[in-house]
N, C-alpha and C positions, 0 to 999 in steps of 0.2 A: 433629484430623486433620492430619496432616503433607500439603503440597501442593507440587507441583514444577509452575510453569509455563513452558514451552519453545517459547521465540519464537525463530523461524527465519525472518530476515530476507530476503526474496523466494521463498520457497519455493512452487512453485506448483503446486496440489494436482496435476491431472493429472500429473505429471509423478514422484507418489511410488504405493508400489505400494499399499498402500488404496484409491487411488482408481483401480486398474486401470489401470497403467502397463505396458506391455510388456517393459519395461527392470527389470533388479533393483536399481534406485535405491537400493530404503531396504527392509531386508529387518530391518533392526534396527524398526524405526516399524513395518509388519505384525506383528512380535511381538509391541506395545502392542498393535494394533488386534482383536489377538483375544481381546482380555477386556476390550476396550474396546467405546463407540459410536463409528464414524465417521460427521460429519454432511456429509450432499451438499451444502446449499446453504446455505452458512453465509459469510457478505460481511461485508467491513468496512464498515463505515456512506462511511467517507472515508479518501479518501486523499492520497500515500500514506507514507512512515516516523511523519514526528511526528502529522498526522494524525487514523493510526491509531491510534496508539498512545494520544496523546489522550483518543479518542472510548473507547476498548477501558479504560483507567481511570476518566474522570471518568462513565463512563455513559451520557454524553449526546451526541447527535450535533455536530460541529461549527460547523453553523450556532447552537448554543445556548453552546458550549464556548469559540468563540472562534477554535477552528484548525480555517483549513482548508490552509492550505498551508506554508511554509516562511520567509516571508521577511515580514519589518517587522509590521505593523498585522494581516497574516494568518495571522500565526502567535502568536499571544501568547493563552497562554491569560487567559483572563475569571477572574480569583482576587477574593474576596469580602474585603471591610474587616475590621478586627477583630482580634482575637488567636482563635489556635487554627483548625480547620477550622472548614465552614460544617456543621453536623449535617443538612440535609436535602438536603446537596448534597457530601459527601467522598468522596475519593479512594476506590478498591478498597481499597488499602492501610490509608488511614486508619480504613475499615470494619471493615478485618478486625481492628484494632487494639484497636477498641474494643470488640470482643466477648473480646479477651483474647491474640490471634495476634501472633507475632515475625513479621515479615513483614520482608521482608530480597531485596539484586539484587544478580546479578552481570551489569549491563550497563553500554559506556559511551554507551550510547543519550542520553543528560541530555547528555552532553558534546561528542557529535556533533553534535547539532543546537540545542546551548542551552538544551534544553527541562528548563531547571530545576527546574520545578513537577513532572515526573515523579519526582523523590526523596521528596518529599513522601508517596509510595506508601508508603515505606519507614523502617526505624527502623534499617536500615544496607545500605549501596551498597558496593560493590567492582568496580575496576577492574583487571580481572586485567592489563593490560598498560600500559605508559605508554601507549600510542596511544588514537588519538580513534574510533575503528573496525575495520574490517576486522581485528578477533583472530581466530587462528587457534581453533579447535574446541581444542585439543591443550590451550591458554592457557586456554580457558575452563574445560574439562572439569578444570584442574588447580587451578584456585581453587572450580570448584562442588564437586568432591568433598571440595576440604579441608573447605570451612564443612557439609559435611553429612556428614561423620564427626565433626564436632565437636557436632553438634549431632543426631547421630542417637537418643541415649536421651530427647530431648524432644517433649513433642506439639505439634502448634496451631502451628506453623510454615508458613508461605508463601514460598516462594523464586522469583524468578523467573530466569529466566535466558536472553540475549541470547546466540542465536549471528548468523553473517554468513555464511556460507559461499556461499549462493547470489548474493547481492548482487553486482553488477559490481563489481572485476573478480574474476575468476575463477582464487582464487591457489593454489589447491589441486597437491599435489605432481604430475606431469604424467603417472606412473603410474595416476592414477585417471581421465582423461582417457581416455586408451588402456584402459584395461578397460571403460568404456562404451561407448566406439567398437567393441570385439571383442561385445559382448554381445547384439547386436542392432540392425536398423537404424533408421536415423533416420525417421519418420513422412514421410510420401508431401508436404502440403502443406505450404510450397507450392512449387511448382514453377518450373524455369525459367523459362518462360512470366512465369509471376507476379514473381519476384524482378525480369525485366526490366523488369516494371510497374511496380516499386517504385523505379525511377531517379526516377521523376517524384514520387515522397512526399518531400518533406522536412523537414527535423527533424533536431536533435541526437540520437543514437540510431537513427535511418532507415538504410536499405542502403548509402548511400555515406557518410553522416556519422555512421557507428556508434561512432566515437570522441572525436567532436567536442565540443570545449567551451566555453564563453568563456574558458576561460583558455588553449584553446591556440594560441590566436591566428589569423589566417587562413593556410589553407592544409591539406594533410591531413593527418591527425591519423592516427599508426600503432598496433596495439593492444601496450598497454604489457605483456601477459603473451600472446606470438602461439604458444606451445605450448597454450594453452588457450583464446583469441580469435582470428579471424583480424581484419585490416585494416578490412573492410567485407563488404556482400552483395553478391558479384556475379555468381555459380552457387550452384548445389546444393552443390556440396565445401566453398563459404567458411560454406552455412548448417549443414551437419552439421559442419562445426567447432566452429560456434558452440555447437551442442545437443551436442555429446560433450562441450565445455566445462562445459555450465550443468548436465547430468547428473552429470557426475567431480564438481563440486560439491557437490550431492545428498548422492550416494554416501561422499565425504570425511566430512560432515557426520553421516550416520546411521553410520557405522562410530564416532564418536566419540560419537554418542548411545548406540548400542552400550553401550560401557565404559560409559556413566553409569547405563546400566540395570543394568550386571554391579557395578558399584560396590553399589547398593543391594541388590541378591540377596548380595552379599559380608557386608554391615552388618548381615541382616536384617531391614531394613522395605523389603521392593520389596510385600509381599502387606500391607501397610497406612499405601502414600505413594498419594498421588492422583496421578497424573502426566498433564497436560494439553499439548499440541503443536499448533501454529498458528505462525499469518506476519504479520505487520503487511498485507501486501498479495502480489498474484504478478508476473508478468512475461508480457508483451507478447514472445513469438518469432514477430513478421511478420504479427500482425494488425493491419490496417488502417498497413501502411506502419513499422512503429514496432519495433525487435528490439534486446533485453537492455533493455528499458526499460518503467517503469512512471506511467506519464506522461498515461494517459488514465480516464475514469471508464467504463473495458471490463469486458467479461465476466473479459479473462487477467489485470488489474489488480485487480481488487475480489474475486475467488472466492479462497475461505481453505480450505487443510484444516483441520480442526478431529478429533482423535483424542483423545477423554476416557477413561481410566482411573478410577473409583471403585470402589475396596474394599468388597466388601461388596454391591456393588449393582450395576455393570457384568460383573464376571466371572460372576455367577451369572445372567444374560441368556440366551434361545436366541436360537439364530443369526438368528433374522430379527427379531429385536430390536437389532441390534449395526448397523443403519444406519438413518438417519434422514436422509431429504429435505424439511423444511419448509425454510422462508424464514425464514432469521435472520439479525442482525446480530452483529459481535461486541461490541456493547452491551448485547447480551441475556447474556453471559459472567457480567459482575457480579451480575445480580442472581440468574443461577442458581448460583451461588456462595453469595450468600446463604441463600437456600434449600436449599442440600444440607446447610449449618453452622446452618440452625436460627436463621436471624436475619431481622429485617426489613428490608428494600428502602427504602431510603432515598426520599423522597416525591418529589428534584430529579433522580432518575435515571430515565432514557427508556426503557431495555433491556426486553423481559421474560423473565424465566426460563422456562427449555425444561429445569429439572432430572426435570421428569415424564420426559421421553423416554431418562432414565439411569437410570429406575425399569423402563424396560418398558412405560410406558406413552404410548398415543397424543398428538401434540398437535398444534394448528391450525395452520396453514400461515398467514403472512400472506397478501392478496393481492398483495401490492406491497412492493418495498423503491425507498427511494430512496438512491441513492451518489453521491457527490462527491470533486472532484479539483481541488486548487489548487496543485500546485507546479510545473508544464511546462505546463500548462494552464487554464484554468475550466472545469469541466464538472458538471453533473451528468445522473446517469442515469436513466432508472426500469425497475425487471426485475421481472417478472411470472416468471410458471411455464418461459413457452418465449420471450418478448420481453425485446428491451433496444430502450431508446429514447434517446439522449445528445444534450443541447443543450450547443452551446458560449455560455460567454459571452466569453469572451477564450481564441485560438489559443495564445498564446506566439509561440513559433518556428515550431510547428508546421505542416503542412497538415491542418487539423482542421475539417473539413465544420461548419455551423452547427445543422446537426440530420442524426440517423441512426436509422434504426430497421432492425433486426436478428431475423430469428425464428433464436435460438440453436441449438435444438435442433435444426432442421434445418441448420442453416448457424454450428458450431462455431467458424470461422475470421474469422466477419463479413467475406463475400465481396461477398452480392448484400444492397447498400441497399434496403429494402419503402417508403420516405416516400410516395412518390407513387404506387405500387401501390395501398396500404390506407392513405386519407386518412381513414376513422374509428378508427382502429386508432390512426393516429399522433394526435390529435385528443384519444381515452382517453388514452393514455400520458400526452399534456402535461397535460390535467384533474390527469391523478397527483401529478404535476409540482408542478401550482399548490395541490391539496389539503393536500400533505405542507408546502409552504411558508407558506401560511397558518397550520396549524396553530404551526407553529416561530419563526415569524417575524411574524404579520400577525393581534398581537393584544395587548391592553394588557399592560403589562408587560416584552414582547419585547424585546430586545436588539438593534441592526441585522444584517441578514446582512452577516458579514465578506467573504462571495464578493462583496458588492453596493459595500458601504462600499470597498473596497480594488480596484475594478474599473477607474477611472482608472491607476493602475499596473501591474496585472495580475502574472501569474507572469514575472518577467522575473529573480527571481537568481542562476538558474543560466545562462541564455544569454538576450542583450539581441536582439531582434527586429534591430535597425539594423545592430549588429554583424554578425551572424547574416548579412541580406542583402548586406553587404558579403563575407562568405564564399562565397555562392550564386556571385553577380557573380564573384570571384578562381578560381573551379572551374568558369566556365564555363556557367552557371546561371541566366544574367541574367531567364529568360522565368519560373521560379522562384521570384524575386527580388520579380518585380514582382508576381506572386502574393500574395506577403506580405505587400508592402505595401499591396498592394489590399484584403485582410481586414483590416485594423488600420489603414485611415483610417475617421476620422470628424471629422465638424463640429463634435465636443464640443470647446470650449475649456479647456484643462488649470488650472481651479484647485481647488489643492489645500486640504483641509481645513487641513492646517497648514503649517510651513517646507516646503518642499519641499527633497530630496535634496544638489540642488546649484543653484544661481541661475541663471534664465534671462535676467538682465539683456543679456547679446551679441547673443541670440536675439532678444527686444523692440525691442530699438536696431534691430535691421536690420528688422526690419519694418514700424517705424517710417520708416526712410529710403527705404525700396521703397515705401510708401503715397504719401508726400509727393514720390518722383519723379515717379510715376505720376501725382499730381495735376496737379504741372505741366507733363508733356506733355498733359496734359487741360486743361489751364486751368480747370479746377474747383477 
């Protein structure tokens, strides 16, 4: 079986027309989708880019994998001694490998973010551009088609392939911009009213610091492509810019998935390639404070499209077999993968296969999923059917509540917090909470949790909290300011497992000399 998998970095599901977008987003992706399954509730275990992506190869969720976030000690995947992989614990890649599959990327996902271990998928990588990121659709679409005309008279091949397009920022030609903007209008929340709520959220990525970074120093930060971002939120007009932006994106992005489908109808194997289409994680447009950003363990963060094409067994489906709403992760990808190739499930992988439900046939809904976030945040979540429940354990920058509890389904935007309404409600969720982590975590053999072990530091390497509140304070924000530092004191005294970063030695000296003033105006 020939298999194309199509990772669309920030794509988020609502927002493409499968999942019943009002907008003609992605009219190329509904032409998959109708000989496809579209699955409703299908989450990355963690987030969000390396992560995901992570957890979506090794099988396993984060806390057992090693990464949960992006920087030092929590990001480093957990790799086994020895020579060769580990057989009860390899890669997708290396799986497919050994049942006989040329498995082969064209992303420079490994390069972006260091995550080296993700080549290890593969028996050859390609970087369609010199750059570390952000390639254009056009760039990709022109290195995936070469290697798959080169290789279309072969079977048992795996390709995957990394687009960006939705990912900030948003570079797409500014024609496609303006035809999402003519096509319909922008969704109702949220409102004026609300976006003036949101002066008081803060965060890198928030309504007034929608651009802001640590590197760009204090002061504001203007948006570097403003035919397709504006400045900040500060009306209605700066957010439907934002969303006619993050749309044209979309739109950019399936007109060149497009070609890649007509590429294959050209070659003839589009009626016997697998073609699979997913996101590492989605994007945050204004819920709970946070816009063009993926930085909390939410419902807009964590929820994946997932649109599976199988030959053979998806196109010959009735229509009400072509959607499926169980509770899955995308851990459960590999092993139903396995399963459709006819092989066994390797014994150190967590997922389980849902390939029944690309047969037409029924499967069991988990009760609970758990998700996590470590790169702008610590968080994990726990979602049931119509609940989401989010404990912080380290803010960041953020303004990130210590716990939230959410009924989704009624309340899409996570508006109105339920914590202290339904105190059995929130009481179940954390049990959830503490279930999922015993099992993973709090039992012989286990591994420490990297959210735990790396918790003295926290998510600080895209924006430093200090820094951060020195920018609040410079715009004006001082009451803000002191906000943040009010979440992120504690009595814990900082030592660290090993060297620390940089030497506190100046730091010690003066506290030293501040104790021993103070003695002797005491005479103590």
């Amino acid at each position: 079986m020939r298999i194309i998998y199509v990772d669309v970095d920030t794509l988020r599901a609502d927002h493409t027309t499968p999942y019943g977008y009002h907008r003609p987003t992605t009219p190329n992706l509904q032409r998959l989708a109708d000989k496809s399954v579209t699955f409703e509730r299908y989450y990355c275990s963690d987030s969000p880019c390396m992560p995901s992506r992570a957890a979506l190869t090794s099988g396993q969720f984060g806390i057992t994998n090693g990464v949960i976030g992006h920087y030092g000690e929590a990001a480093q995947f957990r790799l086994d001694t020895g020579h060769g992989p580990e057989p009860d614990r390899p890669l997708l890649g290396q799986a497919l490998q050994f049942a006989g599959h040329y498995t082969a990327a064209i992303s420079v996902f490994a390069e972006r973010h260091r995550a080296y271990f993700f080549n290890g998928n593969f028996r050859e990588t390609l970087r369609a551009t010199p750059h570390w990121g952000d390639e254009d659709a056009e760039d990709v679409n022109k290195a995936a088609i070469d290697w798959i005309r080169r290789h279309a008279d072969e079977e048992d091949w795996y390709l995957h392939l990394t687009y960006w397009e939705p990912h900030t920022n948003y570079t797409q030609p500014v024609e496609w911009t303006e035809t999402m903007a003519a096509s319909g209008p922008v969704q109702e929340w949220p409102d004026e009213r609300t976006i003036a709520e949101h002066a008081e959220v803060y965060g890198p990525r928030s309504a007034l610091d929608l651009h802001h970074s640590m590197w760009a120093g204090i002061g504001e930060s203007k948006s570097p492509v403003p035919h397709n971002m504006p400045d900040a939120i500060r009306s209605r007009a700066d957010f439907e810019h934002l969303i006619n932006g993050f749309d044209g994106a979309i739109a950019y992005w399936d007109h060149h998935f497009g070609r890649l489908l007509a590429a294959l109808e050209e070659l003839g194997i589009a009626d016997d390639t697998a073609v699979i289409v997913s996101a590492d994680h989605g994007e945050s447009l204004g819920e709970l404070g946070m816009y063009a950003e993926h930085g909390m363990a939410t419902e807009p963060v964590h929820r994946l499209p997932l649109v599976v094409y199988w030959p053979g067994l998806t196109d010959a489906l009735p229509q009400e077999a072509r959607r499926n709403d169980a509770l899955l992760y995308n851990i459960d990808l590999a092993p139903t993968l396995c399963d459709l190739l006819g092989l066994d499930t390797p014994p150190g992988w967590q997922g389980e296969s849902f390939a029944p439900a690309l047969r037409g046939e029924r499967i069991d809904s988990r009760e609970y999923l758990v998700l996590g976030h470590g790169a702008m945040t610590y968080q994990r979540a726990v979602r049931t059917r119509d609940h989401l429940y989010v404990r912080t354990y380290h803010p960041g920058s953020f303004r990130a509540e210590w716990e939230h509890l959410f009924h989704v389904t009624d309340d899409p935007h996570l508006t109105r917090d339920l914590l202290d309404d339904e105190p059995e409600l929130a009481a179940r969720m954390r049990s959830h909470l503490a279930e999922w982590w015993n099992r993973y975590a709090g039992h012989p053999g286990a591994q420490p949790d990297p959210m735990q072990s790396t918790l003295q530091a926290g998510p600080v390497y895209y924006n430093d909290p200090a820094r951060y509140a020195d920018h609040l304070r410079a715009t004006g924000r001082a009451h803000l300011a002191e906000d943040l530092e009010a979440r992120l004191h504690s009595l814990t005294v900082p030592v660290p497992w090993h060297t620390p970063h940089k030497p506190r030695t100046a730091e010690l000296v003066q506290k030293w000399r501040e104790l021993a003033q103070r003695q002797q105006r005491t005479g103590n």
